[in-house]
C-alpha positions as CSV (number, residue, x, y, z in Angstrom):
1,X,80.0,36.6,-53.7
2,X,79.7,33.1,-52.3
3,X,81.3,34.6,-48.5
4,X,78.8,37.1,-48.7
5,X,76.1,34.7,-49.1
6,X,77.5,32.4,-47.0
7,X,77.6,35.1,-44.3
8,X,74.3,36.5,-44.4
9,X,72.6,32.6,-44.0
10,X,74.9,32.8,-40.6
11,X,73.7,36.4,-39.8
12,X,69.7,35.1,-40.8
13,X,70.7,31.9,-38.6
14,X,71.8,34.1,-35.3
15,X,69.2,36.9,-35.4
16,X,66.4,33.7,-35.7
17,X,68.4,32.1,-32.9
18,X,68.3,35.5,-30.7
19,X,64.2,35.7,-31.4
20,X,63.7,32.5,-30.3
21,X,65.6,32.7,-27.2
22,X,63.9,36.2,-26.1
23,X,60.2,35.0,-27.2
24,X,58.1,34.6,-24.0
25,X,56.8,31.8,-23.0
26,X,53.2,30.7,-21.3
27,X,54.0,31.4,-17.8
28,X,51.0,30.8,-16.3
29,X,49.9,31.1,-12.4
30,X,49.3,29.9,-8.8
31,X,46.0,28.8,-7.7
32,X,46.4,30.3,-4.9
33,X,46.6,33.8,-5.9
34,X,43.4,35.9,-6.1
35,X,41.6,38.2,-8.6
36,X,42.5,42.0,-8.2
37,X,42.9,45.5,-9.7
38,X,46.0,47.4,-10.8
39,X,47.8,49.8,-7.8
40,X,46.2,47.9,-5.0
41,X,49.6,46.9,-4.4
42,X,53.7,47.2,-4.5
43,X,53.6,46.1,-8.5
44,X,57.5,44.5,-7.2
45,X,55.1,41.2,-5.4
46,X,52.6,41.0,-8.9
47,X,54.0,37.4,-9.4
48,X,56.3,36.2,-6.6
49,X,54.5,37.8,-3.1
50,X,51.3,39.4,-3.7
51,X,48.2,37.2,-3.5
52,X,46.2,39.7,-5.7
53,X,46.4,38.5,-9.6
54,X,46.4,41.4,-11.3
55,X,45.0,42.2,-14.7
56,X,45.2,45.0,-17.3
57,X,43.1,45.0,-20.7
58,X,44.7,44.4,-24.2
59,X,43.3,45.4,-27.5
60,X,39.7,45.6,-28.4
61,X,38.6,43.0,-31.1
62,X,35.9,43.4,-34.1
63,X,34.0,40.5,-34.7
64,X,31.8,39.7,-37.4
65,X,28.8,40.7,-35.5
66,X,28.5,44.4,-34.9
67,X,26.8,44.1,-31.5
68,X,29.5,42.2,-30.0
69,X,32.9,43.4,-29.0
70,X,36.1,41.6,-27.7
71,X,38.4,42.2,-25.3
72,X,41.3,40.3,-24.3
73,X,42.8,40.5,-20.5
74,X,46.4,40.0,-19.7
75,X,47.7,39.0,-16.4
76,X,50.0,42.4,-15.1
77,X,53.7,40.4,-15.5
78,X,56.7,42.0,-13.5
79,X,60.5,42.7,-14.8
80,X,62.7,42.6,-12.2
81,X,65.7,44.1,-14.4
82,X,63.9,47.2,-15.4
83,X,61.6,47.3,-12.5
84,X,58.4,47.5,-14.7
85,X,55.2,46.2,-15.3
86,X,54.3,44.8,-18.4
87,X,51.3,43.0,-20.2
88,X,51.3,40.9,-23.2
89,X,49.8,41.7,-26.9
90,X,47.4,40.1,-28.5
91,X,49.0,38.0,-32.1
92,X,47.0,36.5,-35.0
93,X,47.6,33.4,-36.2
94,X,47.6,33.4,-40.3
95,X,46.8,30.6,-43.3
96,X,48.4,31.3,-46.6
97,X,47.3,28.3,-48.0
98,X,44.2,28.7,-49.4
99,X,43.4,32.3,-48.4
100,X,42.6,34.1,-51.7
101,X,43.3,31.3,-53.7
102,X,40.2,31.6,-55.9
103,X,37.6,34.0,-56.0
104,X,35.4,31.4,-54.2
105,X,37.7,31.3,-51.0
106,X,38.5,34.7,-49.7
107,X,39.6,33.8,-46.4
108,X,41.7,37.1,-45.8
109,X,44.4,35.6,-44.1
110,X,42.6,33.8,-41.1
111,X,43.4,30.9,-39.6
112,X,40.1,29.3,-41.5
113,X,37.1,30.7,-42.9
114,X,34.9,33.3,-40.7
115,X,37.5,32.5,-37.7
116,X,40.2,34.6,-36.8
117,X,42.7,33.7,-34.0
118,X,44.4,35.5,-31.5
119,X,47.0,34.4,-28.8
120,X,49.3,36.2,-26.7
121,X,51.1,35.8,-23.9
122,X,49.8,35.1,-19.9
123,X,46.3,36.3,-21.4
124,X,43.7,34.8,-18.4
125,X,40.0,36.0,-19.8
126,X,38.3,37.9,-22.5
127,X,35.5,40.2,-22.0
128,X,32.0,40.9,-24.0
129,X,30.5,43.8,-24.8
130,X,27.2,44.0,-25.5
131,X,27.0,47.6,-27.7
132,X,22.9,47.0,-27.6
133,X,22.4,46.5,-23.5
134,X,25.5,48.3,-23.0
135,X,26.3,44.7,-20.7
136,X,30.0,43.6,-20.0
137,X,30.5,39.7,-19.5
138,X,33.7,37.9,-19.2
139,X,34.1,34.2,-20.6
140,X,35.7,33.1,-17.6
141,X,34.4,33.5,-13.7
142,X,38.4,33.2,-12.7
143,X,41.7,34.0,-14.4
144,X,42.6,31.0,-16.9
145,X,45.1,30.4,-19.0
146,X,44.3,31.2,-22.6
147,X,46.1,29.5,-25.7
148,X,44.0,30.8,-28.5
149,X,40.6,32.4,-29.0
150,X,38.8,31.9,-32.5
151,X,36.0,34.3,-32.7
152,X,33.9,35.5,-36.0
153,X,36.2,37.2,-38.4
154,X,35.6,41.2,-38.9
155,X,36.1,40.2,-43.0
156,X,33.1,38.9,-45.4
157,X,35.2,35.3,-45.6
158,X,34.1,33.3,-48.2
159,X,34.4,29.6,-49.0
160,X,33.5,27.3,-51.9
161,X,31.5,30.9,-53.1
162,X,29.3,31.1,-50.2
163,X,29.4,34.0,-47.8
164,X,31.1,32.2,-43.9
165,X,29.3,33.3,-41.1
166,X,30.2,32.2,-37.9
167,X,27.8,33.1,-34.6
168,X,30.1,31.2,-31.6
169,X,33.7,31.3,-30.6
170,X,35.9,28.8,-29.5
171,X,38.5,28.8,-27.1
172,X,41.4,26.7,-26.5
173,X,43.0,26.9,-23.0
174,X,44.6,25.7,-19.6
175,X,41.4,26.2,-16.9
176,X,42.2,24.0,-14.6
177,X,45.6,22.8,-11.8
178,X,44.7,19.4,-13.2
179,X,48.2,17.9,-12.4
180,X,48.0,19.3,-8.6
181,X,51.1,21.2,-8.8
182,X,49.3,24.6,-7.7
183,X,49.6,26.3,-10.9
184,X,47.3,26.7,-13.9
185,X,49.9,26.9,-16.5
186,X,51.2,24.9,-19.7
187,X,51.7,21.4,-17.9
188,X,48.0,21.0,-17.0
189,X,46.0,19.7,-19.6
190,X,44.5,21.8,-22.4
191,X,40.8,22.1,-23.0
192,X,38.8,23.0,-25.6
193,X,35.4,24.9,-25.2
194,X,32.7,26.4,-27.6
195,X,30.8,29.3,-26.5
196,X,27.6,30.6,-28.2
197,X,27.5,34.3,-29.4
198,X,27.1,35.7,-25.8
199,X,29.4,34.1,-24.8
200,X,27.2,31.8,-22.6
201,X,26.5,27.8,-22.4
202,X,30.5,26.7,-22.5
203,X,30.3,23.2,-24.3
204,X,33.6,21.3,-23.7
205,X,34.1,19.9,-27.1
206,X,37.2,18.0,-26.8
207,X,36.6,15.1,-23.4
208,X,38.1,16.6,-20.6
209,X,40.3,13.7,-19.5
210,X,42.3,15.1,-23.0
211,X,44.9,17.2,-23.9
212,X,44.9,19.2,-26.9
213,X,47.9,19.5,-29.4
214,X,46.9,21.1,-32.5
215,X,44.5,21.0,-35.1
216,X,44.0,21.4,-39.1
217,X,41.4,22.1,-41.1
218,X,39.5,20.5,-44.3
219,X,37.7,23.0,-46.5
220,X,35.7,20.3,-48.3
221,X,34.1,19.2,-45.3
222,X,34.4,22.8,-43.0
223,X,35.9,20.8,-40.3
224,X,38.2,21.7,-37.8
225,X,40.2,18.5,-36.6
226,X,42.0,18.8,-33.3
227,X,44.6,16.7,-31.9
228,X,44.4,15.5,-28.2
229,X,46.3,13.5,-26.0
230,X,44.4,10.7,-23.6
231,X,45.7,11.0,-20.1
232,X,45.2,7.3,-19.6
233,X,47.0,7.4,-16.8
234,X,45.2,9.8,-15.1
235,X,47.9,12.2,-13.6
236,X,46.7,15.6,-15.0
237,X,49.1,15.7,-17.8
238,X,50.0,14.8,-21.3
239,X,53.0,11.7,-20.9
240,X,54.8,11.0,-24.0
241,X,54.0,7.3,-24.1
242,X,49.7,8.5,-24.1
243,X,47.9,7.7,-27.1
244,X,46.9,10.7,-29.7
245,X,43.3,10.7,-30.7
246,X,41.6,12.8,-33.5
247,X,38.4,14.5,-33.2
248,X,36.2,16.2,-36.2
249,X,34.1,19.3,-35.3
250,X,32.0,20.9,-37.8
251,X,32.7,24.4,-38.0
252,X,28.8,25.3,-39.0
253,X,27.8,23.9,-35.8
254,X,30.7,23.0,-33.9
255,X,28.1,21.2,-31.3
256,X,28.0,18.8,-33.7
257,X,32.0,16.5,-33.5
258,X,32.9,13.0,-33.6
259,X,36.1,11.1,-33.3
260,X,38.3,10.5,-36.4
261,X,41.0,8.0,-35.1
C-alpha cells in the first residue's frame, strides 16, 4: 500500500512537472510591428517577418453593469510544428479565502469583492461595448501587453453585508519598450492604470518610474495593496538589488491611494 502511494506522489510530481513546462508564457512583441487584420498576410510571418500585428477576439465578458460589455483581444500567435495559428484564452484568477465565508461576504470566487480578474496569454487590448449607443471603444490606441484586467463582477458580491458595486476597472500591464530593447513584453516595466466605466480618463495609479509585482487585499479596509519595484536606476527595468515599495488603493474610489512602506 505504501509503493502505491509512494508511486502516485511521483506520478502527481511528473504530470505537475509536464504542466509547468508546456504552460505559455508572456511572449510579448516588437515595437516595430504594426496593427492589422487576420488574412492580410502569409499567417507563417505573424511573429518572425510580417510587420502586421495581428489580432483575433477572445471571449465576451459580463460585467456588473448591463450596458457595458467586454472583450478581450489576443495577439494571432504562430506554431511552427503544426503550421497553425492560435490565440490565447482568457483565465480567472480565484480567492478561496474569504469567498462565502459568512453570509456577509459572498464574494463568489473573485479575486476580491465586485472585481473579477482575467488574464491570458499575449492578450494586447480589450474592447467596450456600449449596448445603449451601440459604440465600440478599445482601452488601448495600440497593442499592449496585458497581465490582468479587473473589471465589475457579473455576481451581487457582497462584503461586511453590504451589496459591492464597482463602476471602473483596473488594468495591470506592460504598455511601454521602457528598457529600449524593441519589444513590449515581460522585461519592461509593469504599470498599473484605472479606467472609469467607459473606459475613458486612464489614471496611472501606481508612479510610472515602478514596476509592479503583486498585490493583496484587506477586507476591513477595501484596499487593494500592490507591490512595485523603484527603478532607481533608471534602466527600464525591475534589477534585483531595487527597493520594493507598497502602495494602498481604496477599492471604493481607487483615485484615492497612498504609499504604505
Amino acid at each position: 500500500m505504501n509503493l502505491i502511494k509512494t508511486l502516485g506522489g511521483f506520478l502527481i510530481i511528473i504530470a505537475m512537472i509536464s504542466c509547468s513546462r508546456n504552460k505559455l508564457e508572456q511572449k510579448g512583441f516588437s515595437i516595430n510591428q504594426q496593427t492589422g487584420t487576420e488574412g492580410e498576410e502569409n499567417p507563417s510571418g505573424i511573429v518572425q517577418d510580417s510587420l502586421k500585428l495581428k489580432t483575433r477576439p477572445g471571449n465576451i465578458l459580463l460585467t456588473g453593469n448591463a450596458q457595458y460589455r467586454l472583450t478581450t483581444i489576443y495577439l494571432v500567435n504562430y506554431n511552427k510544428k503544426t503550421e497553425t495559428t492560435f490565440i490565447g484564452s482568457d483565465n480567472f484568477h480565484s480567492s478561496y479565502s474569504e469567498s462565502g465565508s459568512s453570509d456577509g461576504n459572498q464574494w463568489h470566487e473573485n479575486l476580491m469583492p465586485g472585481l473579477e480578474a482575467v488574464y491570458g496569454y499575449n492578450m494586447v487590448n480589450i474592447s467596450l461595448f456600449d449596448t445603449k449607443t451601440q459604440i465600440r471603444n478599445e482601452f488601448f490606441k495600440t497593442p499592449v501587453l496585458i497581465k490582468t484586467l479587473y473589471f465589475p463582477s457579473f455576481t451581487n458580491d457582497t462584503l461586511n453585508n453590504k451589496p459591492v458595486l464597482r463602476n471602473y476597472y483596473l488594468i495591470s500591464v506592460y504598455d511601454d519598450d521602457t528598457n529600449g530593447d524593441g519589444f513590449i513584453n515581460i522585461h519592461d516595466l509593469r504599470h498599473f492604470y484605472y479606467f472609469d466605466v467607459n473606459a475613458q480618463n486612464k489614471t496611472p495609479l501606481i508612479p510610472m518610474n515602478y514596476s509592479v509585482l503583486r498585490s493583496e487585499y484587506d477586507p476591513a479596509n477595501d484596499y487593494m495593496y500592490v507591490f512595485a519595484k523603484i527603478d532607481s536606476n533608471k534602466n527600464g527595468k525591475g534589477d534585483d538589488e531595487e527597493a520594493i515599495h507598497i502602495f494602498w488603493i481604496d477599492l471604493k474610489n481607487p483615485i484615492n491611494n497612498g504609499l504604505v512602506f
